[in-house]
ZAKOL-883519 format. One record per residue (C-alpha): residue number from 1; residue in three letters; x negated, y, z negated. Coordinates in steps of 0.1 Angstrom, whole numbers, plus 2048, in hexadecimal, padded with zeros to 3 digits. Layout:
BEGIN
NUKOL   seq   type   east   north    up
NUKOL   NUM    ALA      X       Y     Z
...
***
This chain:
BEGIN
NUKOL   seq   type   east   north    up
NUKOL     1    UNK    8A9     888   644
NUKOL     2    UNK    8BC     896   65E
NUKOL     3    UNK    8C6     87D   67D
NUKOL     4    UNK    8C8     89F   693
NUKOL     5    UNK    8A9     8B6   696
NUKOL     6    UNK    8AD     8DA   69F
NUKOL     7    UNK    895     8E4   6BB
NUKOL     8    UNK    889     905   6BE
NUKOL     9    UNK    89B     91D   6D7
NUKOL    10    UNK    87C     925   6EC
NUKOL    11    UNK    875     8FF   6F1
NUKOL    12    UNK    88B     8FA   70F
NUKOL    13    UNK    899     912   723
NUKOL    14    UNK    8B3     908   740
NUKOL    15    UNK    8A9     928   753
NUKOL    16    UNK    883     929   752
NUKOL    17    UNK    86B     920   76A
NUKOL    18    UNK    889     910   77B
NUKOL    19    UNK    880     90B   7A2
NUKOL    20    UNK    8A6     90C   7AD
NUKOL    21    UNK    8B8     92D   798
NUKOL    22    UNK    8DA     923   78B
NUKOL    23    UNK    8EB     93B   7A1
NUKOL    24    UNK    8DC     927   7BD
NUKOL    25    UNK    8E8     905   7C3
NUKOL    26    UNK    8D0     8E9   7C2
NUKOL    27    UNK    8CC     8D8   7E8
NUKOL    28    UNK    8DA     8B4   7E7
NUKOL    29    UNK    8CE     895   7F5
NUKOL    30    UNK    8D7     88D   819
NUKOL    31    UNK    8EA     872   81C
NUKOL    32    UNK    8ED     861   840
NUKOL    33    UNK    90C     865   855
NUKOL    34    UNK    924     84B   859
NUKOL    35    UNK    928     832   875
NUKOL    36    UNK    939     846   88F
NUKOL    37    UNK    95E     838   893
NUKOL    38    UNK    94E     836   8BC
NUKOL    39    UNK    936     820   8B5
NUKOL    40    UNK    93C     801   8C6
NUKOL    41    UNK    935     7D8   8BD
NUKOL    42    UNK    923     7D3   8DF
NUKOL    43    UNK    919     7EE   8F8
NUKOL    44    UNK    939     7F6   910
NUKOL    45    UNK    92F     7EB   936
NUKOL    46    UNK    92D     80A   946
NUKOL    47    UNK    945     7F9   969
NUKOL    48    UNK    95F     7F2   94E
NUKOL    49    UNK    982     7FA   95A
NUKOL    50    UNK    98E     81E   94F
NUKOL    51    UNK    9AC     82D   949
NUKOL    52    UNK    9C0     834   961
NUKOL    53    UNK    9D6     84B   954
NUKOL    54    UNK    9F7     838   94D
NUKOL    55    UNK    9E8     821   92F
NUKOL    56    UNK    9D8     830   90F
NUKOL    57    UNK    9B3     82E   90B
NUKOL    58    UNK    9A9     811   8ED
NUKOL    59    UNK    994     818   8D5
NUKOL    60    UNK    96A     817   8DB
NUKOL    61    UNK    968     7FA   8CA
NUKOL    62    UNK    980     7E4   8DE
NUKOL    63    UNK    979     7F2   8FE
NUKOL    64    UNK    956     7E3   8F7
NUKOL    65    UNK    963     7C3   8EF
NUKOL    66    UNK    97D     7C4   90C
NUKOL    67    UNK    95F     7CC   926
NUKOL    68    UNK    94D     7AB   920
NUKOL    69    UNK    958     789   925
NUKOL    70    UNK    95A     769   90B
NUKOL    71    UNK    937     75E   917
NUKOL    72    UNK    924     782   918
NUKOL    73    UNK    92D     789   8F4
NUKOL    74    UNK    924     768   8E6
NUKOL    75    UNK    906     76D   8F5
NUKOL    76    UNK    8FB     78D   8EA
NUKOL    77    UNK    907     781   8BF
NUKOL    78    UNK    8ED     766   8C4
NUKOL    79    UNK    8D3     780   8CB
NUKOL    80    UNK    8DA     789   8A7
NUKOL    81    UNK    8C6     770   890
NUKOL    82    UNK    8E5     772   879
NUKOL    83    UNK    8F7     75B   892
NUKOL    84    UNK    8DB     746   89E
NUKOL    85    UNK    8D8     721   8A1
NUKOL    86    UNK    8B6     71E   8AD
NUKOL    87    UNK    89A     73D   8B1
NUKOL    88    UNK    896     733   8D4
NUKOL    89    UNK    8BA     746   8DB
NUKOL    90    UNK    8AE     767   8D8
NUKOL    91    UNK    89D     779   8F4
NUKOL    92    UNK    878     777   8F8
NUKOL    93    UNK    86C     79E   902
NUKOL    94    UNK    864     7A6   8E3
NUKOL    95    UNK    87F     7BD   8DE
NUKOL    96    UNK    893     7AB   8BD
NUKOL    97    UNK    877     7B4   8A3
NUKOL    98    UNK    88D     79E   88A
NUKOL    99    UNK    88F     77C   89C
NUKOL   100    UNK    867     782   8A7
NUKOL   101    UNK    85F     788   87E
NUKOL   102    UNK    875     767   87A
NUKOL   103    UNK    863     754   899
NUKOL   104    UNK    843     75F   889
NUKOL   105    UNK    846     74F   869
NUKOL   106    UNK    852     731   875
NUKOL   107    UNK    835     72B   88C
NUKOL   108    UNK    81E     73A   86E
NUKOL   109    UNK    7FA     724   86E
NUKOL   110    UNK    7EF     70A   883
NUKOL   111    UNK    803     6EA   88C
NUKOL   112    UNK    7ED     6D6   873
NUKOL   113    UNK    7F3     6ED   859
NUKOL   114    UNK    814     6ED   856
NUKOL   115    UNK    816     6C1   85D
NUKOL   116    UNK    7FC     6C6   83C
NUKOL   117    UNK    813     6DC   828
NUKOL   118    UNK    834     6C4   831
NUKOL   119    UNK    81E     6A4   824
NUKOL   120    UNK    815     6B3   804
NUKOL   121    UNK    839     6BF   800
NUKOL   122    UNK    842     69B   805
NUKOL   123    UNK    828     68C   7EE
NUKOL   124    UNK    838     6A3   7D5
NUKOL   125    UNK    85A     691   7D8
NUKOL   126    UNK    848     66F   7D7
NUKOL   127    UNK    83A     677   7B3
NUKOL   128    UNK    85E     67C   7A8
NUKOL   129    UNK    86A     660   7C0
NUKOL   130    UNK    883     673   7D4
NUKOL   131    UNK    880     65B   7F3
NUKOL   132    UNK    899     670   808
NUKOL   133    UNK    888     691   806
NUKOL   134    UNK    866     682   808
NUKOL   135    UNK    86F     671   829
NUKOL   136    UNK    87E     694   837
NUKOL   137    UNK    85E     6A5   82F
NUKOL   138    UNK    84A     68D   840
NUKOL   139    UNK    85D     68D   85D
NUKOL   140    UNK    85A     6B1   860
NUKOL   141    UNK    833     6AC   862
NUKOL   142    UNK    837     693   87C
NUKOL   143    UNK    850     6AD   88E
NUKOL   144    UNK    836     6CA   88C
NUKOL   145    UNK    81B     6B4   89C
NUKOL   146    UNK    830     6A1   8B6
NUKOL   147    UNK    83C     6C5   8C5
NUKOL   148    UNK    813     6CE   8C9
NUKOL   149    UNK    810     6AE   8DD
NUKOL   150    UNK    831     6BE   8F2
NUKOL   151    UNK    81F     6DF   8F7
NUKOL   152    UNK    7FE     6D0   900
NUKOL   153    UNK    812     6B9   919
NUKOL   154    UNK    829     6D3   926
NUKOL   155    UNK    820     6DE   94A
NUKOL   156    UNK    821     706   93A
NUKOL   157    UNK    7FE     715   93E
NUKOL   158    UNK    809     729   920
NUKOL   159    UNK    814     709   90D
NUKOL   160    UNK    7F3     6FA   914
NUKOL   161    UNK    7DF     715   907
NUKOL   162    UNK    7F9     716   8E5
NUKOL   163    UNK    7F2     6F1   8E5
NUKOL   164    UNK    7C9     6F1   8E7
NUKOL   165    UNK    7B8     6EF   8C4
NUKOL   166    UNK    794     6E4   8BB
NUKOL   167    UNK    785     6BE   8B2
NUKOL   168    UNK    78A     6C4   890
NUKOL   169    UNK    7AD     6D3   891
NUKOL   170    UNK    7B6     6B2   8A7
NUKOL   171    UNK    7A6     69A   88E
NUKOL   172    UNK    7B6     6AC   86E
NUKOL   173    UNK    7DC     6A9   881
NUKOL   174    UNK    7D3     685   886
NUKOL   175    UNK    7CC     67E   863
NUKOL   176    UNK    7EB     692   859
NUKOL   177    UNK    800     680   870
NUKOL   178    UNK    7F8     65E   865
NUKOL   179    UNK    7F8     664   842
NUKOL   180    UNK    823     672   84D
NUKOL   181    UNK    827     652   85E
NUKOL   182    UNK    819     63D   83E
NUKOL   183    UNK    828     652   823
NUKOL   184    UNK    847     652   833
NUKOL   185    UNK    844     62A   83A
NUKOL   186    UNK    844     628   811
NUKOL   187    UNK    865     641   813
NUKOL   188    UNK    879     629   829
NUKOL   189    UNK    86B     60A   817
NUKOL   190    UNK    876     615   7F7
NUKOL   191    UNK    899     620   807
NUKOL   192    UNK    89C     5FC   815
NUKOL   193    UNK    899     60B   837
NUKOL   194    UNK    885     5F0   845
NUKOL   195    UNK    883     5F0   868
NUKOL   196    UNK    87C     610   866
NUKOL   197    UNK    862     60E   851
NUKOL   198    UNK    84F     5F5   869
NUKOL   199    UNK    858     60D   881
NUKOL   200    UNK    841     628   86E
NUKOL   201    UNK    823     611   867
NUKOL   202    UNK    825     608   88A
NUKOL   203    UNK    821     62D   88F
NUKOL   204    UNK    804     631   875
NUKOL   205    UNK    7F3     612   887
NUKOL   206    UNK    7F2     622   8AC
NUKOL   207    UNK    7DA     640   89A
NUKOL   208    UNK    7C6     629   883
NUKOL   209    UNK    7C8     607   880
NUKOL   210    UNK    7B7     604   866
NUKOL   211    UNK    7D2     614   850
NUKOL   212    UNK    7D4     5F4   832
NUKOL   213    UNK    7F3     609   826
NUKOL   214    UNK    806     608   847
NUKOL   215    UNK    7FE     5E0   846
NUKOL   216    UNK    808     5DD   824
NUKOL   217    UNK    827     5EE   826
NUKOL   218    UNK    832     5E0   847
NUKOL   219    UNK    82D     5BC   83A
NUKOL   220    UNK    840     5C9   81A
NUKOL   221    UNK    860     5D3   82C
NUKOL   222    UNK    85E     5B1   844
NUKOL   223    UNK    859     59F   825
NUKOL   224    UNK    87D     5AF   819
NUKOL   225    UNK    889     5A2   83C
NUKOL   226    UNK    87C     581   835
NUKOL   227    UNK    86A     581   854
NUKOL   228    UNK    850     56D   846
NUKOL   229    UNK    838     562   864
NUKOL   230    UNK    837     58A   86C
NUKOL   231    UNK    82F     597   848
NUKOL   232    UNK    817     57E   84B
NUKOL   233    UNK    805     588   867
NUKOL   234    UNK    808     5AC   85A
NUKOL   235    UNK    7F7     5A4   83A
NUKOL   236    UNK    7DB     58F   84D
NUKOL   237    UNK    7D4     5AC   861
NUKOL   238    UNK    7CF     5C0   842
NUKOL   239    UNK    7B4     5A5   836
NUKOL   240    UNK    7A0     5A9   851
NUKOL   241    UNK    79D     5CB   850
NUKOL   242    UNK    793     5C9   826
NUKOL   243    UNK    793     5A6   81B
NUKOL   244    UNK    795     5AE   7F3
NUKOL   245    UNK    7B2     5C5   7F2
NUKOL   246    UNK    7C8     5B6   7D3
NUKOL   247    UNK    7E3     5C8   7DC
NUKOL   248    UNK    7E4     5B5   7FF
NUKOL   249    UNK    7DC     59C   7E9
NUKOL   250    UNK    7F8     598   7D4
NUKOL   251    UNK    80E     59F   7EF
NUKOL   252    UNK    803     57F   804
NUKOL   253    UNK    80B     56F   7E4
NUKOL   254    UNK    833     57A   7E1
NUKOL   255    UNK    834     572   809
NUKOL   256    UNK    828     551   800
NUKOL   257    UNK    83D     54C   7E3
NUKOL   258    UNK    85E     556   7F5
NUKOL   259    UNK    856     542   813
NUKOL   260    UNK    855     523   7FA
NUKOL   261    UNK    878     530   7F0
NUKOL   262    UNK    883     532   811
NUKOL   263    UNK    875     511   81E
NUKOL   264    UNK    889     500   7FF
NUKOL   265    UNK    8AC     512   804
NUKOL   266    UNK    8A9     507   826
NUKOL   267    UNK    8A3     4E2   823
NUKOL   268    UNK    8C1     4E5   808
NUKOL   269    UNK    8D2     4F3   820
NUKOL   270    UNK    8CC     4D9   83C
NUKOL   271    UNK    8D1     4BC   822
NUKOL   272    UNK    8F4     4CD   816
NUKOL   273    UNK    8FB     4D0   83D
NUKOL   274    UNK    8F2     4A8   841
NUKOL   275    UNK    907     49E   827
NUKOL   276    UNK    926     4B5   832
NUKOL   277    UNK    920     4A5   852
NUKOL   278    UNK    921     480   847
NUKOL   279    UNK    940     487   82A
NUKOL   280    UNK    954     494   850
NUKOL   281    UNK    94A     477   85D
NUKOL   282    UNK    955     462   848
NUKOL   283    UNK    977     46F   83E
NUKOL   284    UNK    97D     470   865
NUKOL   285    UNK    974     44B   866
NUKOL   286    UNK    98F     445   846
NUKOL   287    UNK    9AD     454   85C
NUKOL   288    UNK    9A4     444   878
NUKOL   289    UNK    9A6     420   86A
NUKOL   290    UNK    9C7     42A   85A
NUKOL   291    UNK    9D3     435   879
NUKOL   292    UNK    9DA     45A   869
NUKOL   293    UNK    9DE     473   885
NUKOL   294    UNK    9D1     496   881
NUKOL   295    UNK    9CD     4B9   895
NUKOL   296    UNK    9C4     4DE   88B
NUKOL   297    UNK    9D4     4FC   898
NUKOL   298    UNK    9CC     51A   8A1
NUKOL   299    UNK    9D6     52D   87E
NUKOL   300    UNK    9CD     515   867
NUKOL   301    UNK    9DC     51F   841
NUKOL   302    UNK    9C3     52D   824
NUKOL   303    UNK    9C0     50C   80D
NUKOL   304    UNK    9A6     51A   7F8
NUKOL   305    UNK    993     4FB   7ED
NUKOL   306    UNK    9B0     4E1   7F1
NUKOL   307    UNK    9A9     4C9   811
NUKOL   308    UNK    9AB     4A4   81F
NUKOL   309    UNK    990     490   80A
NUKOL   310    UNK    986     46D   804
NUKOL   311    UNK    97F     469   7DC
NUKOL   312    UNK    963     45C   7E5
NUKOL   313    UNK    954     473   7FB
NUKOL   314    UNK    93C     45E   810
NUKOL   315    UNK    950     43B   80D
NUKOL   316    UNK    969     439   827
NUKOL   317    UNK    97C     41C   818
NUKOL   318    UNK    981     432   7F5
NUKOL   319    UNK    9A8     443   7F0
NUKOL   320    UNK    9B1     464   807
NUKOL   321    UNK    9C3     47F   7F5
NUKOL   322    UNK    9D4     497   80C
NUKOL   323    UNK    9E1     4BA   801
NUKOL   324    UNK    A0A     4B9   804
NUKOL   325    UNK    A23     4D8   806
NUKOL   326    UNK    A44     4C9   7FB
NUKOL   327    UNK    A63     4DF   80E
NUKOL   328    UNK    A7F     4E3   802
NUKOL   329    UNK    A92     4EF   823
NUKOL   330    UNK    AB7     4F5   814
NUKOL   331    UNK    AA9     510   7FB
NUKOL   332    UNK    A8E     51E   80A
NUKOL   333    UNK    A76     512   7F1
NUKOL   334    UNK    A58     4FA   7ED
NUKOL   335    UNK    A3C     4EB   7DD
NUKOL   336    UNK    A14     4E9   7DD
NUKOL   337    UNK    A06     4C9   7D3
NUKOL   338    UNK    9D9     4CC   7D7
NUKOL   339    UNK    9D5     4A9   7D4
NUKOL   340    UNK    9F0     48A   7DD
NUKOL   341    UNK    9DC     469   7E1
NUKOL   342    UNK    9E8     453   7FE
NUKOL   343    UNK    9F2     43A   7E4
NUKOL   344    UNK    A0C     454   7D5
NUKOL   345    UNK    A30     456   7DE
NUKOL   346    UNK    A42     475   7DD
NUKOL   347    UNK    A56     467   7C1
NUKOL   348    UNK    A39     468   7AD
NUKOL   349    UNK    A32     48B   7AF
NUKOL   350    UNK    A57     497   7B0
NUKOL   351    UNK    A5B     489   78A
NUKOL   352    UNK    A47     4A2   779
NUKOL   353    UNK    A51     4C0   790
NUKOL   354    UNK    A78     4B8   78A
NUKOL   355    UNK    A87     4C9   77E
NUKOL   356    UNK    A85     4E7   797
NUKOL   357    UNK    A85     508   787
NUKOL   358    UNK    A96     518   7A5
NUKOL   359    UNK    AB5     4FB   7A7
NUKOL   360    UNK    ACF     50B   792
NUKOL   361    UNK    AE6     4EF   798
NUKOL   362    UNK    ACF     4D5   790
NUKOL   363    UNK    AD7     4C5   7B1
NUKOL   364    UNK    AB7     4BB   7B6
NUKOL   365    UNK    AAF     496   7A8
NUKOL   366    UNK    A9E     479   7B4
NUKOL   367    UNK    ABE     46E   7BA
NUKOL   368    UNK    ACC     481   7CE
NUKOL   369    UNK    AAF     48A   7E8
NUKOL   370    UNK    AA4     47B   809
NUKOL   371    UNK    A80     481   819
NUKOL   372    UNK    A76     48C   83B
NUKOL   373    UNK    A59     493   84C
NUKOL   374    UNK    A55     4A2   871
NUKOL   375    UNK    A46     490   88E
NUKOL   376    UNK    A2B     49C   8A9
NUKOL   377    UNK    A47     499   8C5
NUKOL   378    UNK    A60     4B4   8AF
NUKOL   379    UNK    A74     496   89B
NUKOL   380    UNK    A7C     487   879
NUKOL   381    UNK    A74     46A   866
NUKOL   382    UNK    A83     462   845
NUKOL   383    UNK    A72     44D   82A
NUKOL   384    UNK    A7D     440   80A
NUKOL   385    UNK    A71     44D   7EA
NUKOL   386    UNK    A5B     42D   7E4
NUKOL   387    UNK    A47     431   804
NUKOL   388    UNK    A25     43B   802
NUKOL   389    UNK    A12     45A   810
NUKOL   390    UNK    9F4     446   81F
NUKOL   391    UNK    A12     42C   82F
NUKOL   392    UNK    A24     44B   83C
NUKOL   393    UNK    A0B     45B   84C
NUKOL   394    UNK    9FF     43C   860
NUKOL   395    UNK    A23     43D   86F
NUKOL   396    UNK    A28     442   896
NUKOL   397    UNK    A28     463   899
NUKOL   398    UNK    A1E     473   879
NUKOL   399    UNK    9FF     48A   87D
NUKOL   400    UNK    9EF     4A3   85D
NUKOL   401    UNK    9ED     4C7   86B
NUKOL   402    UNK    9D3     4DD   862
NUKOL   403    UNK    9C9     4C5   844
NUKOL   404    UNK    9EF     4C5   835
NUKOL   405    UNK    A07     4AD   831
NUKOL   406    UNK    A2E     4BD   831
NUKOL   407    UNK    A4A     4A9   81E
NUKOL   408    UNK    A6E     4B3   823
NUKOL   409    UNK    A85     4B0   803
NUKOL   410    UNK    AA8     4B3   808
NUKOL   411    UNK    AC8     4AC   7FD
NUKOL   412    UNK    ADB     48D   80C
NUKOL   413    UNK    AFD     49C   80B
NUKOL   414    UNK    AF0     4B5   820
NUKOL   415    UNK    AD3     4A0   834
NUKOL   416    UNK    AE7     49B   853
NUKOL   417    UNK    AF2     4C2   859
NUKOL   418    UNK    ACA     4CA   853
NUKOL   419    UNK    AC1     4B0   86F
NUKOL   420    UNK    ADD     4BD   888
NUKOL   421    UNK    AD5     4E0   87E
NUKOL   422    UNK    AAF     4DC   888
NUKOL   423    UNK    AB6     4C5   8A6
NUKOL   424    UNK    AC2     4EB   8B1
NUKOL   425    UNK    AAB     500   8A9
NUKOL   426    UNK    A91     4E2   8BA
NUKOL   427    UNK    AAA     4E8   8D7
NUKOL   428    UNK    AAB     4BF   8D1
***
């Protein structure tokens, strides 16, 4: 078969019946002019200054720019709902049919119509727990309502009149409005917003307080607040109102539950707070009959859990172990000891931490070191290597400074140049 099908030469004819003949041209669409190259961005004040015939003219369009000031022309772009912020900019005469098409359809139905449409745009976002978008739309439904109640207040006989609307109009924007307040109660509940959401029920309450929601909720977010007596009191209202709600119920029951828990962490509490008390007591009656001096300062050192402490804690008369910083002045180096007992010498703990890593000369031996420790008044006392620390620090003197106890280790060939060299800096 063939793929091209000869048509007959009288079934078309270019010619015939042709409105237009081809020796005549066919008339052409009209297409619009261009912008003029005068037309101008603003209209050109008609006082603006001419030329005065030693300057050439400017163009149309920024001799209608130049003829206005800052002000005038921003003015006249936010009359164009392009550069808008708010519908109220634009002119009210009727004149801009675009921004009164845009004013209409935002003021489209009555006040409680458009409250209703924002709460069942928020319910949706509840079903698919999107707490933030739910709590916008709500708020948008209390926004619509609250600017009636501005109209209807406004001292505008023409806002009064927008404002007016029948019994049932009323009663339906009070429903809407509480069901908002609610609804968006259960939004900031569930975004651990809880002030606000006793705010909101608060709210829900001054239309109807009847609302067992808003008394549910509000004791629900105190409850998270541990305010106990005030979820309480929420949740007793609620009873009153209907006596055999199980969810006000079951609610009582957690409020119960974590006031129990509360009531217990805080008598652990106070007896941890009585024992601290009596352990400070008596490890400040254990220094004092040793005659051990001590003071705090204002920058006390981070000791992490190392401190002063009787071994046993509440027995006065049981060892002290003091936390010790061994110096080692000559090099610039020293040592952390958590826990020295008063019946220690310094010998004692030296023989395990000889030899020093640092002391490339070995120089450093029991031998061949002296001991010093520093007195309230800016002196030195020496002590022999058998001496012990509880002894020491019951010396004339002596005092433990923020809970430490500072040994100085140094060489005796080199003791006496220390002394004279501190005596200087002491201004001794």
């Amino acid at each position: 078969m063939s793929l091209i099908e000869e048509l007959p030469d009288e079934s078309i004819s270019l010619n015939k019946d042709s409105p237009y003949p081809i020796s005549e041209a066919a008339p052409t669409a009209e297409i619009p002019p261009a912008a003029s190259l005068d037309s101008t961005p603003f209209p050109a004040k008609s006082d603006a200054a001419g030329n005065n015939g030693t300057t050439p003219s400017l163009p149309p369009q920024m001799a209608s720019v130049r003829s206005h000031t800052a002000d005038e022309i921003v003015q006249m772009m936010n009359k164009a709902p392009l550069f808008m912020t708010s519908l109220d900019d634009g002119v009210d005469d009727g004149e801009n049919v675009e921004l009164e098409a845009m004013r209409a359809l935002q003021y489209e139905g009555t006040p409680a119509e458009n409250a209703l449409g924002f709460k069942e745009q928020g319910n949706e976002m509840v079903r698919v727990k999107r707490w933030a978008d739910a709590k916008e739309f709500y708020t948008k439904g209390i926004a619509v309502l609250t600017q009636k109640k501005l109209l209807q207040a406004s001292g505008s006989e023409e806002n009064r009149v927008a404002g007016q609307e029948d019994e049932n109009e009323q009663r339906k924007g009070k429903e809407i409005k509480e069901a908002c307040y609610v609804n968006r109660a259960l939004c900031n509940l569930e975004l651990k917003n809880y002030r606000s959401t006793t705010l909101d029920c608060a709210s829900a309450l001054r239309i109807n307080p009847k609302n067992i929601k808003a008394y549910y909720r509000s004791a629900s977010a105190l409850l998270a607040l541990d305010k106990i007596a005030e979820s309480l009191d929420s949740i007793s209202r609620g009873k009153v109102i209907d006596p055999g709600n199980s969810a006000l119920e079951k609610l009582n029951t957690r409020i119960e539950e974590r006031q129990a828990a509360l009531t217990a962490l805080q008598q652990k509490k106070q007896v941890k707070q009585d024992r601290l008390q009596k352990e400070m007591f008596a490890l400040a009656t254990a220094l004092a009959s040793r005659k051990i001096r001590s003071r705090t300062t204002n920058q006390p050192p981070e000791m992490e859990d190392a401190a002063v402490h009787l071994t046993t804690k509440l027995d006065p008369s049981s060892v002290l172990v003091f936390p010790v910083v061994l110096l080692y002045p000559l090099h610039l180096q020293s040592d952390f000891i958590k826990a020295f007992s008063e019946t220690d010498t310094v010998a004692q703990h030296l023989e395990y931490i000889f030899p020093l890593p640092w002391d490339e000369r070995k120089e450093y031996t029991l031998e061949s070191i002296e001991y010093y420790m520093e007195t309230a008044p800016g002196g030195m006392v020496r002590f022999n290597k058998g001496t012990k620390l509880g002894k020491l620090l019951g010396t004339d003197g002596i005092e433990v400074v923020d809970g430490v106890v500072r040994i100085n280790v140094v060489l005796k060939d080199r003791a006496k140049a220390w002394i004279q060299q501190m005596k200087l800096i002491k201004g001794k």
